[in-house]
Every structure is written in C-alpha cells, then in structure tokens.
C-alpha positions in Angstrom: 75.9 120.5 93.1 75.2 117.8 90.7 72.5 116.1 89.8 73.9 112.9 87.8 72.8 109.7 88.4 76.1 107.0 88.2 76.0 103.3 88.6 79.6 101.8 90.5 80.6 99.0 89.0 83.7 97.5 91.6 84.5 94.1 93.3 86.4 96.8 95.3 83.7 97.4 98.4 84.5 96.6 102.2 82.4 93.3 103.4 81.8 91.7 106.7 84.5 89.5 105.5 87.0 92.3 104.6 86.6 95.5 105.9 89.6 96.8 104.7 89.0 96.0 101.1 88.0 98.6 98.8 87.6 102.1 101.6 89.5 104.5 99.2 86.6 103.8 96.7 84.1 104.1 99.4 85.2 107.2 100.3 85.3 108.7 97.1 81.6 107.4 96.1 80.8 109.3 99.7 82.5 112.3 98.4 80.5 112.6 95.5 77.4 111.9 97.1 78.0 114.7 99.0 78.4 116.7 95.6 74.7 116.0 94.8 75.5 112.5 92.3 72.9 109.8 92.8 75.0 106.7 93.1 73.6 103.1 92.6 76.2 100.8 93.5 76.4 97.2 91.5 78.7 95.5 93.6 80.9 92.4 92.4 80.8 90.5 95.6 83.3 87.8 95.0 86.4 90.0 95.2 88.8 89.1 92.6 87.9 85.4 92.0 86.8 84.5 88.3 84.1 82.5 89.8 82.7 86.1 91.2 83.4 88.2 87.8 81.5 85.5 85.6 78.3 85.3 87.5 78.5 89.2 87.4 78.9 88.9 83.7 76.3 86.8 83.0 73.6 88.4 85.4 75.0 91.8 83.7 74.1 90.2 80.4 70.3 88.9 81.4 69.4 92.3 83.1 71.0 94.6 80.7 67.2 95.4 79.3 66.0 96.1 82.2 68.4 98.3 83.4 67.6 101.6 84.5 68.7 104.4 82.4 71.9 106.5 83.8 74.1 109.4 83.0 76.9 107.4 83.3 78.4 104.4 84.5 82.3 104.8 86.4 83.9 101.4 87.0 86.7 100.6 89.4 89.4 98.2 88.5 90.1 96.4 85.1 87.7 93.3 86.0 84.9 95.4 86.8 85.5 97.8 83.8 84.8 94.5 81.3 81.8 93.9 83.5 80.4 97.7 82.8 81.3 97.4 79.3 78.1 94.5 78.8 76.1 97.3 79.9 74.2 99.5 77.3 74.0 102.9 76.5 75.3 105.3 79.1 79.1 106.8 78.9 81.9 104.4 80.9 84.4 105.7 82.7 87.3 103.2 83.9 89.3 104.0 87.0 93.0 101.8 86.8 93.6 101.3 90.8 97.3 99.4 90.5 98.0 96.0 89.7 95.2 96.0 86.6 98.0 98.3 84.5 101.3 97.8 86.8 100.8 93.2 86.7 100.7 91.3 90.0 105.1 90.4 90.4 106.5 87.5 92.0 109.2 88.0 94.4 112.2 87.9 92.1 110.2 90.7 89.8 108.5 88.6 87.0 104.7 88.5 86.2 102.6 85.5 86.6 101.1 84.6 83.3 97.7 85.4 84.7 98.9 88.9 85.5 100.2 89.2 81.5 97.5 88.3 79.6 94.9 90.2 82.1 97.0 93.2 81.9 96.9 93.1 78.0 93.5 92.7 78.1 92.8 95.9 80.2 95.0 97.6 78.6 93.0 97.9 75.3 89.6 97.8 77.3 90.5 101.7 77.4 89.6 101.7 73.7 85.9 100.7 74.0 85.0 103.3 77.2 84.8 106.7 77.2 87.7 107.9 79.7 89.3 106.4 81.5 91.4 107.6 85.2 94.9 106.4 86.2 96.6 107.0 90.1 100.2 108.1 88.5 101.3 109.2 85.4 103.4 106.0 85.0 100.1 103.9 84.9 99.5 106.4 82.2 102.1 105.4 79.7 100.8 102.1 80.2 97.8 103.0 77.9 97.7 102.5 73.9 99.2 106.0 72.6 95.8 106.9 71.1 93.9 106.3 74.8 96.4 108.8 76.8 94.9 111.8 75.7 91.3 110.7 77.1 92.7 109.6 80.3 92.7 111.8 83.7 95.5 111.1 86.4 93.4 111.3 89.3 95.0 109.6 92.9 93.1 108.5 95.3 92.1 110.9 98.0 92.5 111.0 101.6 90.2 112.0 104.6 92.0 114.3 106.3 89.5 114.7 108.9 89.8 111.0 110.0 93.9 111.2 109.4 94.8 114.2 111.6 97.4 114.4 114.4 96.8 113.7 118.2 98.6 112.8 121.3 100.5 109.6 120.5 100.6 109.1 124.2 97.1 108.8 123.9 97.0 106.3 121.0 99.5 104.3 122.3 97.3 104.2 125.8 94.1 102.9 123.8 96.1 100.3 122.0 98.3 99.2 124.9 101.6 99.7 123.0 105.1 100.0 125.5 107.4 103.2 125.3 109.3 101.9 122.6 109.8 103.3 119.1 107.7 101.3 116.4 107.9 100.8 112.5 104.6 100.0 111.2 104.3 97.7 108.2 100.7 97.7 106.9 99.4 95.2 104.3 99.4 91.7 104.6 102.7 89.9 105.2 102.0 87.1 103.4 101.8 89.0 100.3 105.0 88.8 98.1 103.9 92.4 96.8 104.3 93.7 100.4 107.8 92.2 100.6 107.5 92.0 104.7 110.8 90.1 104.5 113.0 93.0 103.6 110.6 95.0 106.5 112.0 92.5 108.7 115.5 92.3 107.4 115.5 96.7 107.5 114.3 95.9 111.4 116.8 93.8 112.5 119.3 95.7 111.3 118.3 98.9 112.6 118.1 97.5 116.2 121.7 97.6 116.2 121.9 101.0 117.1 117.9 101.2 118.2 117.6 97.8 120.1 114.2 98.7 121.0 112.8 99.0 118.2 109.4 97.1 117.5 108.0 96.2 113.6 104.1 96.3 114.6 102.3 94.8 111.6 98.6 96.3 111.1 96.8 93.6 109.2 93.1 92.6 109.9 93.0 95.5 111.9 89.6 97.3 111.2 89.8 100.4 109.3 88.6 102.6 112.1 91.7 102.1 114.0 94.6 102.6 111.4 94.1 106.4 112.4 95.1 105.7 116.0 97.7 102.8 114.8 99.4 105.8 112.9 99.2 108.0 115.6 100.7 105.4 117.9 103.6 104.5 115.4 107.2 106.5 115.1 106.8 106.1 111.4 105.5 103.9 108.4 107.8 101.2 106.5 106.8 100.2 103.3 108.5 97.6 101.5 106.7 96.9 98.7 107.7 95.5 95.4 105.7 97.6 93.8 102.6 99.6 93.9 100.2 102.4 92.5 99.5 105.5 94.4 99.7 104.0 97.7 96.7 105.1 100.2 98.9 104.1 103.0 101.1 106.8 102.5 98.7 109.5 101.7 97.1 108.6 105.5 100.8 108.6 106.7 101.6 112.1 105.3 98.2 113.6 107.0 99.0 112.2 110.0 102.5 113.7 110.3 104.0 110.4 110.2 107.2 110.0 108.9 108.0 107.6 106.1 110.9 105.1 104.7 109.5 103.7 101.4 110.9 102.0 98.5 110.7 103.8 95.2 107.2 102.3 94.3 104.1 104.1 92.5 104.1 107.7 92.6 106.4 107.7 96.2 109.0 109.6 95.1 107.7 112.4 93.4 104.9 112.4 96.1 107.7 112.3 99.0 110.2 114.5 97.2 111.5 117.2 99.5 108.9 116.6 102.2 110.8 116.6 105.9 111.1 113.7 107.6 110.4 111.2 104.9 112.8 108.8 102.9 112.7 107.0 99.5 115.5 104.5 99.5 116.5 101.2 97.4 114.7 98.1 98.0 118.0 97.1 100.1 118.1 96.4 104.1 120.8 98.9 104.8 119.3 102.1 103.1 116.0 101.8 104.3 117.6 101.0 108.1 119.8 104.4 108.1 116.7 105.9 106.5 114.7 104.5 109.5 116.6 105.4 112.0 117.2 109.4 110.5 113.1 109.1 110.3 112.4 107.7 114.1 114.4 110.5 115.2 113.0 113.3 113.0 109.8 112.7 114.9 106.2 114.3 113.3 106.5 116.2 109.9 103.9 119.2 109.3 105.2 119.0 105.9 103.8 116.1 104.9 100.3 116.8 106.0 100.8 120.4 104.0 102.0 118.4 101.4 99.2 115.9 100.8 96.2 118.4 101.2 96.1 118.7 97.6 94.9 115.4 97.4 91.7 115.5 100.2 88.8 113.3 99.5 87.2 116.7 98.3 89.4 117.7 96.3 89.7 114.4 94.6 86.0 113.6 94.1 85.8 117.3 92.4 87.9 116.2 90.0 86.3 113.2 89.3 82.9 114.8 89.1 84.5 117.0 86.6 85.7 114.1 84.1 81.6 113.1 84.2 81.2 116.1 83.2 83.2 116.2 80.3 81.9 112.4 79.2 78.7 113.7 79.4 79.1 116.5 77.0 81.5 114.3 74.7 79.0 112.2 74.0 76.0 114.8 73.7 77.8 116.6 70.9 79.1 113.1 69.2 75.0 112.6 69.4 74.0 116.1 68.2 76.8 115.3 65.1 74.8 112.1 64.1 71.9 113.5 64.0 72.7 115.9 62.1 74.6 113.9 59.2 71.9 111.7 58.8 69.8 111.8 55.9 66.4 113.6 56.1 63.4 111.8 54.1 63.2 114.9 51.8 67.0 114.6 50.8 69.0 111.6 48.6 71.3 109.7 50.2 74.7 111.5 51.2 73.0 115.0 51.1 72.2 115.5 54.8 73.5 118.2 57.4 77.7 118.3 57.6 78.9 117.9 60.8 80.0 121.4 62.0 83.4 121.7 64.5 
C-alpha cells in the first residue's frame, strides 16, 4: 500500500454534461486509491475549450502559494500538463492520452493548424516535467530523443469486472434490440476522427450477403450501459482515422467481442493473432469481408485472455510504480545539491562532490 499524496490535474473528468468523457482516467485515479494514494483532484471543468484552460491558468497562478504541499502531481493530457507545470515544487508526471502527441486530422489526413502548433508545444513540455507516460510506443517516438528514456508506455486499463461476458439474449432483451446481427460503431458520428462514413459504407456493403445486418451507433449512451451494448452486439467496428490505445477495444476484447478495426493506435499489435478479430485497410471492401468472417466467428475467449494484461490493476500498479521512481529521482537530485554546496567553513568551490 501507498501512502502518497497526488494532485490530478485533467480537463478529462465525466460531468453531468458528459458522462462519457474522461472514465478511463476515473478509473485509474479509483485504482490507485485503492492502492493506498491520497488523490486531490483539480479538475479543468471547461473540457478542451481555451476559455476553460486559461481561467485554470490564471487561478493556478494566484493559488500556487497557498497550495498544499504534495508528493507529486500526475497530469492528464497536454493542456492540463502546462496547467500543472505553474504549479511549484512537487515532481510532475505527464500522461499523453492521443491526439496531444498523434494531432487532431481532417478527413483527407492533414492537421489543422491548431492541432500543429499545440502538438509542438506538448511535445517539448516533456522537457520541463519529470516523466512523462505514453499509451503506445508510437506516441513514444513522438518525444524529443533526450525525453524517451524518462518516459513509461503505460495503456489505459480496462475493468474487467464491469466488461465480462453474459447472455446476449439477455442484453439484447434489456435494450430491446431484434434478432438480427449488429455492428456497433461507438464514438460520435459527427466526428471526422471516427470516420462513421466508411462504418456506413463497410455496412452497406456487407448487407449484400448479410441483408440483416444493423450498424447500431452508441453515442450519448451512459457509460453504465456500453457493457450490455457490447454484450448485445455481434462485434465492434471501428473506423477511425486514427487513434491512441483505443479504450473501446480493450472493453471489446474483455467482453469476447469480436473486432474489425482499421490499423489505428496500438490495434494491430494489440489484435495480432487474437481469434476472431480483424485489422484491415481503411477501405469499405476489407473491412466488409472482415465483418462478415467476424459476425460469424461469434465470441472470442482469446481476446479477453489477451487483454488481462492490461486490467485497471494491473495498469494503476504500474503507474504507482513510475511515482515511485519520480519520487526517489528527485530525492537523490536533492541529496546531490546539498551536498555540493558550499559549507560556511569552506571557500567557494570546495564543498562535498557529488558521489554516483
């Protein structure tokens, strides 16, 4: 058990408004609450809107001397990690979550202008925190050179207690779904990240030989459900231009569901070799033959063996660990000052060398 006390810094929090916004990091905080760390949240309420980040800023600024002292401080997402870094004194650690390293694309594959000069900006924030945490190895290599070796690839976890297998009978009952075989898209469709066109496209032209076949999309759907929506679903679609480590298909893989994805984030190495699950080119045909092989695969206790590796546990252990290490970094960088500086009995330049 642990007894470190960690301010959050995130815009990434669920709210009345969106309640699907941010649960991966709410699950990890839980997870390491239940590993004994004290956690004060500081949330950015404003989601992703300047508007939101500056007031944060400048109330960061005006309270920074009255802040209480912690062990360390572990912000989530780019925007918040330049928010933690007005703080003073305790150790940051940045988590990268997606698009803060990967850029926000437009549909044809290009990055706003927004999405360039932020990403530049986060990228050498990792020079002025302590550690920082990326989803994939790819984010990784997104780093300065000189920042990779301080950085911990640490995906998002999953709760495999809320994403387990049950009678899709039964789910489809309690939702009120037909007897049909469904695709489920989930994200929002009006994202051109999401890329629920080609979902649409991949659809249509499986129902050539499946004419049956529904595309349920699960957006504004509370979180509680998605368990059951997964349960009720033949298997998950995702289209999406690109990505990070995808939550969606670590809650797909514990719940046996099979998967078509495009070769986004980690995806491919995550889905490599797993039964009943399909990495195929952005293009409508591959991911329909890939749908229909999926659909009539049917569950895959493979990928639940394959994701428990990456439990909410498991991941917050790891993440606990990397305080850890700040912590002690920064003890013995502390313990090396003070003992290169000059004592009052000894000229200038003669004090204590710094023993490795």
């Amino acid at each position: 058990m642990s007894n470190l006390h960690v301010l959050v810094v995130t815009s990434m929090w669920p709210s009345a408004r969106e309640p699907w916004r941010g649960r991966a990091v709410e699950a990890e905080v839980a997870a390491l609450e239940r590993l004994g760390v004290a956690v004060e949240l500081d949330q950015i309420p404003a989601g992703e809107s300047f508007r939101g980040y500056f007031c944060a800023g400048i109330r960061t600024v005006r309270d920074r001397r009255s802040t209480p002292r912690y062990d360390l401080i572990h912000a989530y997402y780019g925007h918040s990690g330049v928010i933690a870094r007005l703080r003073r004194g305790a150790p940051i650690v940045l988590t990268y979550c997606g698009s803060d390293l990967n850029g926000v694309q437009r549909e044809d594959g290009s990055w706003t202008w927004q999405s360039r000069a932020e990403v530049a900006i986060f990228r050498q924030l990792a020079r002025m925190v302590d550690a920082t945490i990326t989803m994939t190895t790819a984010m990784e290599t997104q780093l300065p050179p000189t920042c990779r070796a301080r950085n911990r690839v640490i995906p998002s976890g999953v709760d495999l207690q809320r994403f387990r297998p049950f009678d899709r009978e039964e789910a489809r009952r309690r939702l009120g779904w037909p007897r049909v075989p469904t695709a489920l898209f989930v994200g929002d469709p009006r994202l051109a990240l999401k890329n629920h066109r080609l979902a649409r496209a991949t659809c249509e032209l499986a129902r050539a030989s499946l004419p049956s076949l529904r595309l349920q999309v699960a957006w504004g759907v509370p979180p509680e459900q998605i368990p059951v929506w997964m349960q009720a679903a033949d298997v998950l679609l995702l289209t999406s231009h690109a990505e990070g480590s995808p939550n969606v298909i670590k809650e797909a893989m514990a719940s046996m569901l099979p998967i078509v994805s495009t070769p986004v984030g980690d995806v491919p190495q995550r889905l490599a070799g797993v039964a009943g699950c399909f990495v195929r080119p952005p293009e409508p045909a591959a991911l329909a033959a890939a749908l229909l092989q999926a659909i009539a695969f049917g569950r895959s206790p493979q990928a639940r063996r394959a994701v428990r590796n990456d439990s909410i546990e498991r991941t917050a252990e790891r993440v606990l660990q990397v305080y850890h290490q700040v912590i002690r970094c920064r003890a013995r960088k502390r313990s090396r000052r003070s003992a290169l500086r000059p004592t009052t009995n000894s000229p200038i330049g003669e004090g204590h060398k710094c023993e490795s």
